[in-house]
N, C-alpha and C positions, 0 to 999 in steps of 0.2 A: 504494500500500500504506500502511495505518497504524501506529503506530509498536510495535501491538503485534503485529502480523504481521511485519515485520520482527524483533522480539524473538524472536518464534519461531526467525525464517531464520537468527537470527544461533546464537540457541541449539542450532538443528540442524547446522549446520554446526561448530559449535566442538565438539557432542558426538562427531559423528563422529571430529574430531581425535583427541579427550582420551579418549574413551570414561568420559566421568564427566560429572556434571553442574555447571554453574557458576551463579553468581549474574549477574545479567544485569540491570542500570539503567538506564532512561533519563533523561540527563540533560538540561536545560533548552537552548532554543536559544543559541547563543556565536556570535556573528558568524557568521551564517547558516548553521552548522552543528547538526545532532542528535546528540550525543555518545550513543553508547550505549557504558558502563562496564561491563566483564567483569572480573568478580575469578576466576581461574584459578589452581586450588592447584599447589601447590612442582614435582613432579616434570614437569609440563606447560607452565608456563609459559617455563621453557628454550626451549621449542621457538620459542615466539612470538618473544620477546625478543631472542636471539644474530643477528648480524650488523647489527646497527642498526634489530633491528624488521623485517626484512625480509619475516616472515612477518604481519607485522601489515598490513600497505599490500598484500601479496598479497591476505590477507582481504575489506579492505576494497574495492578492488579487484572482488573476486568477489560479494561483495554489492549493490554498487553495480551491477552488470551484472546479475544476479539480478531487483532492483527496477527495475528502467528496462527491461528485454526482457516484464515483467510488470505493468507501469505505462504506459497508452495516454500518449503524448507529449504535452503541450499546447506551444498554439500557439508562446509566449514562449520556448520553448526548443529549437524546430524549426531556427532558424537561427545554430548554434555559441555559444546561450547554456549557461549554466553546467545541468545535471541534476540527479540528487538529491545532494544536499548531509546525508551522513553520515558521521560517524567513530567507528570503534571502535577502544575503548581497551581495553588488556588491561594490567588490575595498576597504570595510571596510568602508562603509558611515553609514550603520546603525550603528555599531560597535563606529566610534566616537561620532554619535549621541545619543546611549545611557549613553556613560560615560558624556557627556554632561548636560543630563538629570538631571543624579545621583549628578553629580556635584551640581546644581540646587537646588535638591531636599536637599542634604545634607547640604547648604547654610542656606535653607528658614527654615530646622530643626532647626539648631543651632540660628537661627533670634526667631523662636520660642519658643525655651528653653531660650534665654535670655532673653526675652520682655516678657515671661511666657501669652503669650497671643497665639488666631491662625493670622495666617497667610495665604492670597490669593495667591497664583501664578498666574502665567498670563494663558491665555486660551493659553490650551494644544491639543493635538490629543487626540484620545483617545489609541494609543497605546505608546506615551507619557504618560499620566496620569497613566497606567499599572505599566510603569518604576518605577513612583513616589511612590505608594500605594505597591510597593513589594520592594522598596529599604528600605522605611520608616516600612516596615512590623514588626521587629524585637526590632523597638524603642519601652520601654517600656511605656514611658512619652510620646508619641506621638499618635496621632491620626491620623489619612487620609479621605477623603470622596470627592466627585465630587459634585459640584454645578455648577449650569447653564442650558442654552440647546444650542445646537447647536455648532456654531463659539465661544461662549461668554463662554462655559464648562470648569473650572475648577477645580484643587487641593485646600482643605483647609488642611491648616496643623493645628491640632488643640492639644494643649500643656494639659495635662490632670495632670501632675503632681505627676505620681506615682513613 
């Protein structure tokens, strides 16, 4: 699907929510992601927003199954590689929730370059933990890996010293 066929799915899907019409942007690709930006007026955006976004990653979630049950598979992604790679933001809540993240991450980095030791972060999402392991990507002296399972899955930030 293209990205203004998707703008449609997303638009029909959020109008059924809202029963009103929103503004709908797509934004530029962000570390392998297609941001599509939904400004959702006052009395509807509650809905999305409350519990931590919960209804937002539902969304996304539903869309991304949407385009990929209606997108023939190719080959590179036949064998547990990554699918489509989209996020929708409503009102800019993912958007400060990743700088958040990064904030986070970039903290627990500099925790671990001074203490030269690793470092746990607390149990994350798992598209949380993405944030962490691509933001820290670039550190030379830095390592990333997930431990745990479940709710209890976490970031190690591990200090290598190069």
């Amino acid at each position: 699907m293209d990205k203004e066929q998707i703008q449609n799915l997303i638009q029909e899907l959020i109008g059924k929510i809202t029963l009103g019409t929103n503004k709908i942007t797509v934004s530029g690709d962000e570390a392998s992601n297609t941001w599509y930006s939904v400004e959702v007026g006052a009395p509807h955006s509650f809905s999305f927003l409350k519990n931590e976004g919960e209804a937002i990653a539902a969304l996304n979630h539903l869309v991304r199954r949407i385009i990929e049950a209606k997108t023939p598979t190719p080959p590179e992604f036949q064998r547990g590689q990554r699918g489509v790679s989209i996020l929708i933001d409503i009102n800019d809540f993912q958007k400060k929730k990743v700088e958040s993240v990064r904030a986070i991450a970039h903290m627990m980095g500099e925790r671990a370059r001074y203490f030269k030791s690793n470092i746990e972060v607390d149990p994350m999402s798992a598209f949380e933990r993405r944030v962490v392991h691509e933001f820290l990507s670039d550190a030379a002296d830095l390592e990333t890996e997930s431990t745990g399972y479940g709710p209890t899955r976490r970031v190690v930030i591990k200090y290598t010293g190069n």
